[in-house]
Structures are given as structure tokens and as C-alpha cells.
Chimera marker file (.cmm) of the C-alpha trace (Angstrom):
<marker_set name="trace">
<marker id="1" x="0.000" y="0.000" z="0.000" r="1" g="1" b="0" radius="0.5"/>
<marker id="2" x="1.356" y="3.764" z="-0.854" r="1" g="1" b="0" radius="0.5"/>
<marker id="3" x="1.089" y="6.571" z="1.068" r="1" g="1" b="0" radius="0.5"/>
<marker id="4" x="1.290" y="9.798" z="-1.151" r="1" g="1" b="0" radius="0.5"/>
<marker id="5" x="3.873" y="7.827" z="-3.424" r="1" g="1" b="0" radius="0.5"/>
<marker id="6" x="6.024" y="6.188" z="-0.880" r="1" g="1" b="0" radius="0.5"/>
<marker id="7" x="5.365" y="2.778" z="1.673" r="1" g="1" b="0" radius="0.5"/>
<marker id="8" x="4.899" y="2.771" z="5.530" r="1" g="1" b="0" radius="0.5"/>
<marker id="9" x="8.238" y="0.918" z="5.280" r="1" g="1" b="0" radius="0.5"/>
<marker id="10" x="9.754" y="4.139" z="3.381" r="1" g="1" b="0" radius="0.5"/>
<marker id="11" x="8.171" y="6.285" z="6.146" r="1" g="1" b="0" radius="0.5"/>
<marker id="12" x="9.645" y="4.300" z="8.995" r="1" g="1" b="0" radius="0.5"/>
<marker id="13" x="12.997" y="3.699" z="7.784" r="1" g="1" b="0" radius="0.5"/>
<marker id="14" x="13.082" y="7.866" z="7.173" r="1" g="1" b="0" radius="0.5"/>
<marker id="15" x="12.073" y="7.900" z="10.700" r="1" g="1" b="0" radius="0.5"/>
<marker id="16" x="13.241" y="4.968" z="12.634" r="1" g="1" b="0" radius="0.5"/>
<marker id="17" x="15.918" y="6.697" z="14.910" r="1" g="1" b="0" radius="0.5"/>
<marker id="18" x="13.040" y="8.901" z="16.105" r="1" g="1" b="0" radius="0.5"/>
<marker id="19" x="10.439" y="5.698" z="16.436" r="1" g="1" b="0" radius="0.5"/>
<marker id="20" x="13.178" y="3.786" z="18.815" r="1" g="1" b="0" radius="0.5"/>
<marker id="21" x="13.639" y="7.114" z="21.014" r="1" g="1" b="0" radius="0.5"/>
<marker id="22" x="10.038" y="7.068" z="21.361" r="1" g="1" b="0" radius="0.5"/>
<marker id="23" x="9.782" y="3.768" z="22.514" r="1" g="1" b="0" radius="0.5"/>
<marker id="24" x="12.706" y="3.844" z="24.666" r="1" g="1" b="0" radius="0.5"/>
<marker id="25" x="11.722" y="6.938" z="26.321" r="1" g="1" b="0" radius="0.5"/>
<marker id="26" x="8.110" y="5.138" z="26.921" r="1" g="1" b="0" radius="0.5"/>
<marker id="27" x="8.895" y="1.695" z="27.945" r="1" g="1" b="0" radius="0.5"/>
<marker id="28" x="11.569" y="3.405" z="29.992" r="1" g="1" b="0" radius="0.5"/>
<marker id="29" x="9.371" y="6.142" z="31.559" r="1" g="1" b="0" radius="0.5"/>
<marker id="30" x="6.554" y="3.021" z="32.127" r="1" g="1" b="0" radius="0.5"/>
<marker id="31" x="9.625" y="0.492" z="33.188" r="1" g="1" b="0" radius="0.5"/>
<marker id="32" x="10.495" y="3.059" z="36.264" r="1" g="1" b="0" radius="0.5"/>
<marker id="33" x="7.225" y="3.782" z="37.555" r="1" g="1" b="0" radius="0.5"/>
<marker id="34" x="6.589" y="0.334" z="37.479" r="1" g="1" b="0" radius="0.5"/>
<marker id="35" x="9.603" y="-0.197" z="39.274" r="1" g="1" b="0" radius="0.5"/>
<marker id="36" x="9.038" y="2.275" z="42.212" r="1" g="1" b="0" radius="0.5"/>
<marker id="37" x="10.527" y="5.487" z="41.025" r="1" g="1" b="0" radius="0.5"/>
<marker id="38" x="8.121" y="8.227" z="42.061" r="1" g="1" b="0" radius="0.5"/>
<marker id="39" x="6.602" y="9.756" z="39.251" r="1" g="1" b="0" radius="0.5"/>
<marker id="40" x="8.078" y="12.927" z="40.245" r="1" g="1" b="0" radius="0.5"/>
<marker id="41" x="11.222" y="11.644" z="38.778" r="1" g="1" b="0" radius="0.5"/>
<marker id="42" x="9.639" y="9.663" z="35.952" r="1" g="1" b="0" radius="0.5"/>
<marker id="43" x="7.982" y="11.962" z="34.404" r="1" g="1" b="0" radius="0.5"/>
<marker id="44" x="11.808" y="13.333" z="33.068" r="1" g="1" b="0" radius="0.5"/>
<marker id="45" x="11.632" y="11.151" z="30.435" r="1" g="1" b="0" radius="0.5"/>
<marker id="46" x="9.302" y="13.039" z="28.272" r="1" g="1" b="0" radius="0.5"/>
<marker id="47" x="7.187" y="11.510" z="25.303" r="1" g="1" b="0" radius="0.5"/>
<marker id="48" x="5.524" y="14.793" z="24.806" r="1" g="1" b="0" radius="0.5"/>
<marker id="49" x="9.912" y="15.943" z="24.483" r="1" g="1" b="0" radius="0.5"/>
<marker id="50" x="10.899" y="13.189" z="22.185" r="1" g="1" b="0" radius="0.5"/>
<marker id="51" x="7.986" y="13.693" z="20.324" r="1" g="1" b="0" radius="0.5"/>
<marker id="52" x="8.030" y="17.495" z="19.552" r="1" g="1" b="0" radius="0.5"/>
<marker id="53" x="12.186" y="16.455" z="18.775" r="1" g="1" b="0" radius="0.5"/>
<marker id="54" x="10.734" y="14.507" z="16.224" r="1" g="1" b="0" radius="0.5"/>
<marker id="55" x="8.640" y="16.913" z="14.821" r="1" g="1" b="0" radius="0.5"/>
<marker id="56" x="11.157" y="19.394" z="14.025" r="1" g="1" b="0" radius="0.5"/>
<marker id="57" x="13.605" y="16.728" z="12.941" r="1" g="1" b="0" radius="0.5"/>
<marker id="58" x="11.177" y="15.691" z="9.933" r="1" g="1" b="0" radius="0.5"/>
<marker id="59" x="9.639" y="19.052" z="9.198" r="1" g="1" b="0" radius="0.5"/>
<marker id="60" x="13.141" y="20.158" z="8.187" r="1" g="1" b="0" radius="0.5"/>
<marker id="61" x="14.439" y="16.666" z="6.750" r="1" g="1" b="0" radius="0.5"/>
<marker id="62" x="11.275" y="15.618" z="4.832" r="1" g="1" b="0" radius="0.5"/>
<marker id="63" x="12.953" y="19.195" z="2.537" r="1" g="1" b="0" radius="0.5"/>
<marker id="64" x="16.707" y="18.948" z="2.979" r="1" g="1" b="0" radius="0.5"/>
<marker id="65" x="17.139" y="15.264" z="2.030" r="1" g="1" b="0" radius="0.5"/>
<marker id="66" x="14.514" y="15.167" z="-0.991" r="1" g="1" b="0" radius="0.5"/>
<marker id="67" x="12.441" y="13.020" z="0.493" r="1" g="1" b="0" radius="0.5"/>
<marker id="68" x="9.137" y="15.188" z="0.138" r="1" g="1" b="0" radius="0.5"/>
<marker id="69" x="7.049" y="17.539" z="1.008" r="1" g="1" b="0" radius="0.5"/>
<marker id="70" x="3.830" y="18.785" z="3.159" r="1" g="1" b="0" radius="0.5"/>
<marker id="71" x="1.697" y="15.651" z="1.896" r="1" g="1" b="0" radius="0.5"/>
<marker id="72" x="4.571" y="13.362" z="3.721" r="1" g="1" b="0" radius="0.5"/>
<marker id="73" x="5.152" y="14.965" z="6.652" r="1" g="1" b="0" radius="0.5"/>
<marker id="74" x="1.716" y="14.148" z="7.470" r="1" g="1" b="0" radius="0.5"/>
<marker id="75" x="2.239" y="10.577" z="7.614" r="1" g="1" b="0" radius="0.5"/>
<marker id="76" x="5.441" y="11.123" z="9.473" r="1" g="1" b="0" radius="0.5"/>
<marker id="77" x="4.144" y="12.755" z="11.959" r="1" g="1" b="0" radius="0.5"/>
<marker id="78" x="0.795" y="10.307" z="12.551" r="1" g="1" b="0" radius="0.5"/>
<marker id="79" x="3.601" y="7.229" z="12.914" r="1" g="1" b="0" radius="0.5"/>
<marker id="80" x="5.451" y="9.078" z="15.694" r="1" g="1" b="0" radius="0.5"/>
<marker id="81" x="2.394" y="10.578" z="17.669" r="1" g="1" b="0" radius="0.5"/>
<marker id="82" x="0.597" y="7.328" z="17.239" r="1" g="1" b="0" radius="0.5"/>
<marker id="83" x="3.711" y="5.125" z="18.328" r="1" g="1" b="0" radius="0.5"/>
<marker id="84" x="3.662" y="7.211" z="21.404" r="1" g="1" b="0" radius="0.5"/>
<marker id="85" x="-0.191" y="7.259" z="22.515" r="1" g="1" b="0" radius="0.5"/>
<marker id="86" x="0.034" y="3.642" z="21.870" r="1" g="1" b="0" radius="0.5"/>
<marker id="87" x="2.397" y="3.175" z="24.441" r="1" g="1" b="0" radius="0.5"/>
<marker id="88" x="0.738" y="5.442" z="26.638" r="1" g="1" b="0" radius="0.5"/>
<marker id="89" x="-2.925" y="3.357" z="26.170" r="1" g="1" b="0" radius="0.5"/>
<marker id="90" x="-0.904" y="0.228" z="26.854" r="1" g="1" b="0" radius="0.5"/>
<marker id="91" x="0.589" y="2.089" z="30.374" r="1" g="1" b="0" radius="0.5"/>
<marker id="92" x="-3.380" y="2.785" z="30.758" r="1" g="1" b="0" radius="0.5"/>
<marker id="93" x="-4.846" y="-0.533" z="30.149" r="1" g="1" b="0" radius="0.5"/>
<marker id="94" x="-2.453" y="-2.054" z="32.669" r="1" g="1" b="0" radius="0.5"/>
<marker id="95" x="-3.646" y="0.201" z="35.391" r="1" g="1" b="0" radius="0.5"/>
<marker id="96" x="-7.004" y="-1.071" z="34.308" r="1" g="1" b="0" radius="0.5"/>
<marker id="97" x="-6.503" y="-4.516" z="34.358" r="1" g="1" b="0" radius="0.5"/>
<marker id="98" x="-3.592" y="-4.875" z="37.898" r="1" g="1" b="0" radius="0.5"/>
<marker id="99" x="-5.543" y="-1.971" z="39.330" r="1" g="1" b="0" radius="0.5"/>
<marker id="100" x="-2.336" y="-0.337" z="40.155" r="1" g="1" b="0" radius="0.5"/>
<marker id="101" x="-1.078" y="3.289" z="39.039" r="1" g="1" b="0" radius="0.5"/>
<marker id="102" x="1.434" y="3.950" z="37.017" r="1" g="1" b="0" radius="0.5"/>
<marker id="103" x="3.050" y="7.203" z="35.604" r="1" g="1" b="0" radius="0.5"/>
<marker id="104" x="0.287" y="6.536" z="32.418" r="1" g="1" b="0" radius="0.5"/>
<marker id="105" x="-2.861" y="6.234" z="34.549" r="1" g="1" b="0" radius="0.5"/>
<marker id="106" x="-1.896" y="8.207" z="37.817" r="1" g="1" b="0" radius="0.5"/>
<marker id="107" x="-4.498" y="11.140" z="38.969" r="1" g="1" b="0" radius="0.5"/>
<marker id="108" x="-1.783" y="13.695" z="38.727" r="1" g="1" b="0" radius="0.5"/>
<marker id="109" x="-1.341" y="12.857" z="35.267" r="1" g="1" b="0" radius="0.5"/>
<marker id="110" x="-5.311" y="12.455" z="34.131" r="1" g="1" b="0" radius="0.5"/>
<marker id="111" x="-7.412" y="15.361" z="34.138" r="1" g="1" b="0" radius="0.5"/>
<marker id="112" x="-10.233" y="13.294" z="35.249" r="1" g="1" b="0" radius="0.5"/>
<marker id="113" x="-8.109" y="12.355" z="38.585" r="1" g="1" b="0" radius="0.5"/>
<marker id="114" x="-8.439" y="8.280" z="38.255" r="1" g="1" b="0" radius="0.5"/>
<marker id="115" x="-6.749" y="7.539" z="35.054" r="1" g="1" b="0" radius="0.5"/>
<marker id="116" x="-7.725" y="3.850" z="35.134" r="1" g="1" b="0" radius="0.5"/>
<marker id="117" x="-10.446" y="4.064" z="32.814" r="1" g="1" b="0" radius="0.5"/>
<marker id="118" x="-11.306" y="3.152" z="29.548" r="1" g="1" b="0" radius="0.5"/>
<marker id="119" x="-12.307" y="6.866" z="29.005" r="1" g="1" b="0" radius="0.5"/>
<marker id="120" x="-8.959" y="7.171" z="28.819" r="1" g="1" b="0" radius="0.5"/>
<marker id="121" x="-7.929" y="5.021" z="26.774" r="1" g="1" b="0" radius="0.5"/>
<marker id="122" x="-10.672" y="6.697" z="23.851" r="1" g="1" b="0" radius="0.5"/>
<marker id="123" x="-9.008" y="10.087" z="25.420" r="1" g="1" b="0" radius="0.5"/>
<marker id="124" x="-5.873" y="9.313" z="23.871" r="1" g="1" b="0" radius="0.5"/>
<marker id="125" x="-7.171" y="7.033" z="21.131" r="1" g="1" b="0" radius="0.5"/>
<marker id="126" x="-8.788" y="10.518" z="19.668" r="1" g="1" b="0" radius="0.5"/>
<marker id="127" x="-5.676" y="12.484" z="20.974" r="1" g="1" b="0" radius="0.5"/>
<marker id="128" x="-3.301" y="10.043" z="19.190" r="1" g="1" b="0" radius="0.5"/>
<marker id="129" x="-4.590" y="9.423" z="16.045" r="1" g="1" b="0" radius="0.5"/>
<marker id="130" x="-6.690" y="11.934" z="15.366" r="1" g="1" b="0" radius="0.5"/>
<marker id="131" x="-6.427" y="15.617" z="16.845" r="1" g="1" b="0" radius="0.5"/>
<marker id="132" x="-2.435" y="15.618" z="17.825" r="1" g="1" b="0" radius="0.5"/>
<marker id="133" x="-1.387" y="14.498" z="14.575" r="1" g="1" b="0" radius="0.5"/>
<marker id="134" x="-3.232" y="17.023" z="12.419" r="1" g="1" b="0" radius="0.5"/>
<marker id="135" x="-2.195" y="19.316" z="14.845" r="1" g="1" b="0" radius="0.5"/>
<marker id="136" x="1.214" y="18.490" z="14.451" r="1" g="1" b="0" radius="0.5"/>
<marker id="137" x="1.114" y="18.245" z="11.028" r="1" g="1" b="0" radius="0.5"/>
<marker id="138" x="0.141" y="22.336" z="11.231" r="1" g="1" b="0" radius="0.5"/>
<marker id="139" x="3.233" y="23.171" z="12.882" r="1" g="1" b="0" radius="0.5"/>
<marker id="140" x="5.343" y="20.791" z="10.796" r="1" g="1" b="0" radius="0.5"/>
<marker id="141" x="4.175" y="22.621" z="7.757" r="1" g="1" b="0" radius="0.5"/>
<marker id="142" x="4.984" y="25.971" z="8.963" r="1" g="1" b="0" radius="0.5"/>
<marker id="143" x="8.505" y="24.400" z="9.972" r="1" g="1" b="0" radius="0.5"/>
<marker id="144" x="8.762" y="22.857" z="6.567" r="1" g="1" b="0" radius="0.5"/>
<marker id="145" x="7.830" y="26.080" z="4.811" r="1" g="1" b="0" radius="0.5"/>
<marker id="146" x="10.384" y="28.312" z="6.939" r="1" g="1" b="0" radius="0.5"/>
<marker id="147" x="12.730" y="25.662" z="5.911" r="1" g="1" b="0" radius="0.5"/>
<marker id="148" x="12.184" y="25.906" z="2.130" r="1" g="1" b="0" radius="0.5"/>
<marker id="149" x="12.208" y="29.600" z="2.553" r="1" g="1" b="0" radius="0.5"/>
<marker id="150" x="15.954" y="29.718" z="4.264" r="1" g="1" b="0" radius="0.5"/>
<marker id="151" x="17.137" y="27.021" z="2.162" r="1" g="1" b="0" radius="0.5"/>
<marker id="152" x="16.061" y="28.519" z="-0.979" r="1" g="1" b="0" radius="0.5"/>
<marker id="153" x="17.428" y="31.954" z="-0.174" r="1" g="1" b="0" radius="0.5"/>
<marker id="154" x="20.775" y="30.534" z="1.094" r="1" g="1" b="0" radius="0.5"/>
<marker id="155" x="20.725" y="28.333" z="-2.210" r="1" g="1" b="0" radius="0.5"/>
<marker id="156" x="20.544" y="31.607" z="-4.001" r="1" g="1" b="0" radius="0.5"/>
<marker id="157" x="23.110" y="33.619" z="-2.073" r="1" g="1" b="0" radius="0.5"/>
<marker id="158" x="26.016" y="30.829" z="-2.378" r="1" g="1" b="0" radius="0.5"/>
<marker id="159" x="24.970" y="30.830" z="-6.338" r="1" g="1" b="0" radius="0.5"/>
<marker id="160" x="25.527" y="34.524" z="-6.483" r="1" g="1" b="0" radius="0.5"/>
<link id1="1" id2="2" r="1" g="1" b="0" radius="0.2"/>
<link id1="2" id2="3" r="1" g="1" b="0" radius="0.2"/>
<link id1="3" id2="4" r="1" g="1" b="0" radius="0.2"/>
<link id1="4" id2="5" r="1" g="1" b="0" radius="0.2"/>
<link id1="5" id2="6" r="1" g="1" b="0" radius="0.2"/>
<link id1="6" id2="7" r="1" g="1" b="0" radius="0.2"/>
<link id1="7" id2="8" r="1" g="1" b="0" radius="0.2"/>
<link id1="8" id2="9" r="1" g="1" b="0" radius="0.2"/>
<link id1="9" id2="10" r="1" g="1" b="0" radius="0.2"/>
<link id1="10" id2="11" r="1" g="1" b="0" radius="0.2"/>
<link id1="11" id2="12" r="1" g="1" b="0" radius="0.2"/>
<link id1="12" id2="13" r="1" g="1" b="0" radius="0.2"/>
<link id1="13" id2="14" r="1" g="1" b="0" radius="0.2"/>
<link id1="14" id2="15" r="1" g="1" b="0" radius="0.2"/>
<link id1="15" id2="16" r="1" g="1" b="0" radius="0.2"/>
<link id1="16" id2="17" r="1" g="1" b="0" radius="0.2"/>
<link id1="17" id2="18" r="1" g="1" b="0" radius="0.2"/>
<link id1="18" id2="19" r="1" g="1" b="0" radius="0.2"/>
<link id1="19" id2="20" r="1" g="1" b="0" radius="0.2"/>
<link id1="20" id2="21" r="1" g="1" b="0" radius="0.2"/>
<link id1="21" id2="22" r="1" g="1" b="0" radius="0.2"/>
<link id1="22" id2="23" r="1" g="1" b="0" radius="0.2"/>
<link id1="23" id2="24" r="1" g="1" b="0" radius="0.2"/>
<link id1="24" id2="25" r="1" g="1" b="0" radius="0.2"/>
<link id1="25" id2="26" r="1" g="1" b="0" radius="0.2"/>
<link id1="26" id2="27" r="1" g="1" b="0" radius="0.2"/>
<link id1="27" id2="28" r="1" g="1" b="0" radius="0.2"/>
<link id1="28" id2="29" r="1" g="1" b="0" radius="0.2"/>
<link id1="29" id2="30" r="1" g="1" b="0" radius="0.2"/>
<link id1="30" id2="31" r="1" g="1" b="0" radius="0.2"/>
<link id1="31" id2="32" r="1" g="1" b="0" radius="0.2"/>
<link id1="32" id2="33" r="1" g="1" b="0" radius="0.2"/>
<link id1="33" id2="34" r="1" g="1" b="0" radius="0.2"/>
<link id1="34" id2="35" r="1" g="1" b="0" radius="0.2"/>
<link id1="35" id2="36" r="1" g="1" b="0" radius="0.2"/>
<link id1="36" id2="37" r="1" g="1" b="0" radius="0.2"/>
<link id1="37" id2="38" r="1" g="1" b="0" radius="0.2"/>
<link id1="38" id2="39" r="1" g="1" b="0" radius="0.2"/>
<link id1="39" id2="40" r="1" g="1" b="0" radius="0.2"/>
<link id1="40" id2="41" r="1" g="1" b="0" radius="0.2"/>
<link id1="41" id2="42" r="1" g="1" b="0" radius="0.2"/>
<link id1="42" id2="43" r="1" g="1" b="0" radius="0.2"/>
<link id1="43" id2="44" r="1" g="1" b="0" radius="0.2"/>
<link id1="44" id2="45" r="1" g="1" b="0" radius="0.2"/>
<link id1="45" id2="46" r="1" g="1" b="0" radius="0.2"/>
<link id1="46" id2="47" r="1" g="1" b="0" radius="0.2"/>
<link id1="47" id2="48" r="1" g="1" b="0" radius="0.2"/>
<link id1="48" id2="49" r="1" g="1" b="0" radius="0.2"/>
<link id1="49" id2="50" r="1" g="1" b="0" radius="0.2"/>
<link id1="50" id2="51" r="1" g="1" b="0" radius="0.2"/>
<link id1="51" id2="52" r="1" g="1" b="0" radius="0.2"/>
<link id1="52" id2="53" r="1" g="1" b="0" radius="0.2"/>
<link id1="53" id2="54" r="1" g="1" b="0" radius="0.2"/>
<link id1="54" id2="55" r="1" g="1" b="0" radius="0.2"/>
<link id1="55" id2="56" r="1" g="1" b="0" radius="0.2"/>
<link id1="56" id2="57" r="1" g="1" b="0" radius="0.2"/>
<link id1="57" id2="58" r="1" g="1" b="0" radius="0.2"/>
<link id1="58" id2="59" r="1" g="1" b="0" radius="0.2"/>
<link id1="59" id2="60" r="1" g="1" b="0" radius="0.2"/>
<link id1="60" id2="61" r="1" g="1" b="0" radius="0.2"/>
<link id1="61" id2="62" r="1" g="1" b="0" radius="0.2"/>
<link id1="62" id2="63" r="1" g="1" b="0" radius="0.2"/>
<link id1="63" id2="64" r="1" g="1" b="0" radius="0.2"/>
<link id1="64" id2="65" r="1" g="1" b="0" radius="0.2"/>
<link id1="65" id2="66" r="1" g="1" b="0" radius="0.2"/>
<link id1="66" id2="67" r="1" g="1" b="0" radius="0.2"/>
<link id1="67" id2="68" r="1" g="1" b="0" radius="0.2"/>
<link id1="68" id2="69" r="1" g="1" b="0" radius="0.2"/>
<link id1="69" id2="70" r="1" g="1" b="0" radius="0.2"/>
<link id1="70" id2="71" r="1" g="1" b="0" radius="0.2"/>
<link id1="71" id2="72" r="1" g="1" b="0" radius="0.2"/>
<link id1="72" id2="73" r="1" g="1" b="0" radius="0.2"/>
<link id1="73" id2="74" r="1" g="1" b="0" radius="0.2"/>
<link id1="74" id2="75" r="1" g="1" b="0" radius="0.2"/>
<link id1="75" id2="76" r="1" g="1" b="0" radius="0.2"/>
<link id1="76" id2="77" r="1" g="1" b="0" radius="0.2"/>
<link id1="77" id2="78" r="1" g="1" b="0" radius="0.2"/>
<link id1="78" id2="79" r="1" g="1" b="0" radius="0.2"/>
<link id1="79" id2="80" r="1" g="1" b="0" radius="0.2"/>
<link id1="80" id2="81" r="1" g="1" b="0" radius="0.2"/>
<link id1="81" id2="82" r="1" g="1" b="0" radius="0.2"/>
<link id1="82" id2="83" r="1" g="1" b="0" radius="0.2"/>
<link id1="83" id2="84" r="1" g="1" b="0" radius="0.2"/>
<link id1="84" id2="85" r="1" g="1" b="0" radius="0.2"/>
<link id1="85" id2="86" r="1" g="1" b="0" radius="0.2"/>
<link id1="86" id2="87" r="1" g="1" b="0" radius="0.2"/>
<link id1="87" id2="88" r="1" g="1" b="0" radius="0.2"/>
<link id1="88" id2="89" r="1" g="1" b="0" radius="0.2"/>
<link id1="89" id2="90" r="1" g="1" b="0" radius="0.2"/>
<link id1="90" id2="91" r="1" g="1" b="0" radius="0.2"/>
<link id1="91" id2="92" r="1" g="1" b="0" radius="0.2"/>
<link id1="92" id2="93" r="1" g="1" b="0" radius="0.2"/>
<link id1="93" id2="94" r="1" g="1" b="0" radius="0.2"/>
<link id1="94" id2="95" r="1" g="1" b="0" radius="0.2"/>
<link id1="95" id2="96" r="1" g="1" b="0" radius="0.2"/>
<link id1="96" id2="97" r="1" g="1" b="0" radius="0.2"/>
<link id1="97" id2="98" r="1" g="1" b="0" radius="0.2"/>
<link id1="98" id2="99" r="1" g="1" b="0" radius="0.2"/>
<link id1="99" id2="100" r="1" g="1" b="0" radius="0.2"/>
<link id1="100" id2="101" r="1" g="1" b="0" radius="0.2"/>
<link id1="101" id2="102" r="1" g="1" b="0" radius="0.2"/>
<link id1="102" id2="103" r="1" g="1" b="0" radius="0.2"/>
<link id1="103" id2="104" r="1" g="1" b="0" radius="0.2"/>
<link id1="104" id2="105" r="1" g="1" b="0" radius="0.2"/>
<link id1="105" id2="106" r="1" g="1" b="0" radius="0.2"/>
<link id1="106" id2="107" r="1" g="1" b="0" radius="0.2"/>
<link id1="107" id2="108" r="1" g="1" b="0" radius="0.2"/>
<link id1="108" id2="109" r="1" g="1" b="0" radius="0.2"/>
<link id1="109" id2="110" r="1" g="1" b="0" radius="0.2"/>
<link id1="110" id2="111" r="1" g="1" b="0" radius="0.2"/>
<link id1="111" id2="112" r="1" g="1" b="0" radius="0.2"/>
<link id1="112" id2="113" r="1" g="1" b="0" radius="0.2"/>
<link id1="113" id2="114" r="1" g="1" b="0" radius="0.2"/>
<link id1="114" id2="115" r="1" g="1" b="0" radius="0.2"/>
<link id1="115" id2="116" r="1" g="1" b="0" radius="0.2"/>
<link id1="116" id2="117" r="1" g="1" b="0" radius="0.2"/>
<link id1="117" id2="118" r="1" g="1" b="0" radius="0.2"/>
<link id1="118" id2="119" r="1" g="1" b="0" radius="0.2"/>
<link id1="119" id2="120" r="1" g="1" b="0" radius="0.2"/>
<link id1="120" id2="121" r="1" g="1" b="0" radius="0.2"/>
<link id1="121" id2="122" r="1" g="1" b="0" radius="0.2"/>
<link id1="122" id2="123" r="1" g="1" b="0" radius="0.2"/>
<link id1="123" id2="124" r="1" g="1" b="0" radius="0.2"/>
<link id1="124" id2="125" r="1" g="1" b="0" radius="0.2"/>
<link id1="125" id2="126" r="1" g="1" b="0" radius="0.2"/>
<link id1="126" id2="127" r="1" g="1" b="0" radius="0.2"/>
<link id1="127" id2="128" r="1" g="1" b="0" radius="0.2"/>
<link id1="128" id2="129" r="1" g="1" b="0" radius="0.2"/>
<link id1="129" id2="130" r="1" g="1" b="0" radius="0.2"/>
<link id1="130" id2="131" r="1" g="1" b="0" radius="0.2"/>
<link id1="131" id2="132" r="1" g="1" b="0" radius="0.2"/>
<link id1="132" id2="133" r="1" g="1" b="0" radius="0.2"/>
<link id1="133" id2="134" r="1" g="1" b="0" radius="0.2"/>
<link id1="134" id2="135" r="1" g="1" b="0" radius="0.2"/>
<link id1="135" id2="136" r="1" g="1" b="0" radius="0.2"/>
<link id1="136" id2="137" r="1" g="1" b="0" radius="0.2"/>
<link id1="137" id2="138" r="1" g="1" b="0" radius="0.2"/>
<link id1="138" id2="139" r="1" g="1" b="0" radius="0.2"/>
<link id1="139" id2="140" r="1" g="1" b="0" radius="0.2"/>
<link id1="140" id2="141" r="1" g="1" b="0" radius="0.2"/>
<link id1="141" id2="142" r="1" g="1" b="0" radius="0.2"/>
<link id1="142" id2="143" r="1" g="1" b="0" radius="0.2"/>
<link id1="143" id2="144" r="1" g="1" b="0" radius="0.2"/>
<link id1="144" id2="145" r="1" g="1" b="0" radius="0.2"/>
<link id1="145" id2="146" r="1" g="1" b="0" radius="0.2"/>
<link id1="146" id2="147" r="1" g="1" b="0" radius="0.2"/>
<link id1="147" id2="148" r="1" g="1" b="0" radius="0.2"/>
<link id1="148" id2="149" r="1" g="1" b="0" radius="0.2"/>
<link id1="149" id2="150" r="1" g="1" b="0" radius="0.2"/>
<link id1="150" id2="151" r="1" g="1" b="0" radius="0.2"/>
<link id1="151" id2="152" r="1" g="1" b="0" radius="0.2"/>
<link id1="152" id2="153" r="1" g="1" b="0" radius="0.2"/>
<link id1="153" id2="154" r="1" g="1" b="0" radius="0.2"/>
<link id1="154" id2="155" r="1" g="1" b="0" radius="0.2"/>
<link id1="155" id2="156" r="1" g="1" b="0" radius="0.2"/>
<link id1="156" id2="157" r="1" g="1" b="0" radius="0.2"/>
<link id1="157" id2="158" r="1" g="1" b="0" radius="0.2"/>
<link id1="158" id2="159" r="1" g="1" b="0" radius="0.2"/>
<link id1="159" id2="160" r="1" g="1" b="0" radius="0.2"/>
</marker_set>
């Protein structure tokens, strides 16, 4: 299946260092809550960090290696954002089924309070795959066009 042109595979190898600092940040965040750290500490490794990382790191690649444009950033950034929200619904559904908190399902971390829920789970179902990644996708696109902008003038400056 193609995706503007181009395969998921072509979309994850662009991406992959990006993918396995998502997923080590978020099995690692997870792994030390589970393990007792206080979520005070935790909470330091940042999806939400690693994720907006990733978002500038393709909004100016997807232009300066060739490998697209606005129409594939948009996939890019719905593979990261979804990668991480799927890690974060599978901290959530844990809480659910051991009925014990972690740094995915604890009441300082849900707006609701108890974050062992399956209205949570849809929370960041929608959040995931839906509104984050179009969101995302608008600030990608005005990092992608700031980044055609500078590299075009600096293209034409060296060529003068």
C-alpha cells in the first residue's frame, strides 16, 4: 500500500531513529514507575519531548534530504504521535486490568483524577490518532515552509 507515493516501510525507515527514542523513552518512563521510582522523577523522560524532537527533525528533513514535502510529513508525523499514545494506552490498560497506578494512569497525570479508565484510553485514542497528529502536522508545515524559505534563499546567495 502507498502513502502519497512512498510505503509505511519508506516512512519508517526515514524515521526509525526517532520511532526507537520514542519507545525507549516510553517503555523506559513506564519500566520506572513500574519499578518504584516516584513519578516525580519519571515523568523526566518526556514523550511529549521526544515527540516534539521529532517533529522538528522531519519538518526540516522531509525538505533537505529530498524526500518530500507537506503531503509526507503528514504521515510522518501520525507514525510518531501514534507510536507514542500507543504506548501510553498500553501504560493505561495495565492500570485497568492490575488496578495499580502507574506514571500513564496516575491522577496527577489524568485530568479526570483516576486515570484507570477506559475513558482514557478513547481520550488518547482521539488524541493520538486523530487531533495531535493534524495538529502536528500544522506546525510541521509551517517548519517545513520556513525551511524551504531559508534554504532557498541561502541556495541563491552561495549561487551569487
Amino acid at each position: 500500500m502507498k502513502i502519497f507515493g512512498k510505503s509505511f516501510s519508506e516512512y519508517v525507515s526515514f524515521e526509525k531513529v526517532i520511532l526507537w527514542l520514542i519507545v525507549v523513552v516510553g517503555l523506559g518512563r513506564l519500566a520506572l514507575s513500574l519499578g518504584g521510582v516516584p513519578n516525580s522523577t519519571a515523568k523526566w523522560l518526556s514523550l511529549t519531548a521526544v515527540t516534539f524532537i521529532g517533529l522538528l527533525y522531519v519538518s526540516i528533513r522531509v525538505h533537505t534530504s529530498g524526500f518530500g514535502s507537506y503531503k509526507h510529513l503528514l504521515p510522518l508525523v501520525f507514525i510518531q504521535t501514534a507510536l507514542a499514545h500507543l504506548i501510553v494506552i498500553g501504560g493505561i490498560v495495565l492500570a485497568i486490568i492490575n488496578g495499580k497506578d502507574n506514571i500513564f494512569s496516575a491522577p496527577e497525570f489524568s485530568p479526570a483524577g483516576n486515570g484507570k479508565t477506559w475513558g482514557h484510553v478513547v481520550a488518547h485514542v482521539i488524541a493520538g490518532f486523530v487531533a495531535l497528529p493534524l495538529l502536528g502536522w500544522l506546525i510541521g508545515s509551517v517548519i517545513l515552509w520556513v525551511t524551504k524559505k531559508t534554504t532557498s534563499a541561502n541556495k541563491a546567495t552561495a549561487d551569487a
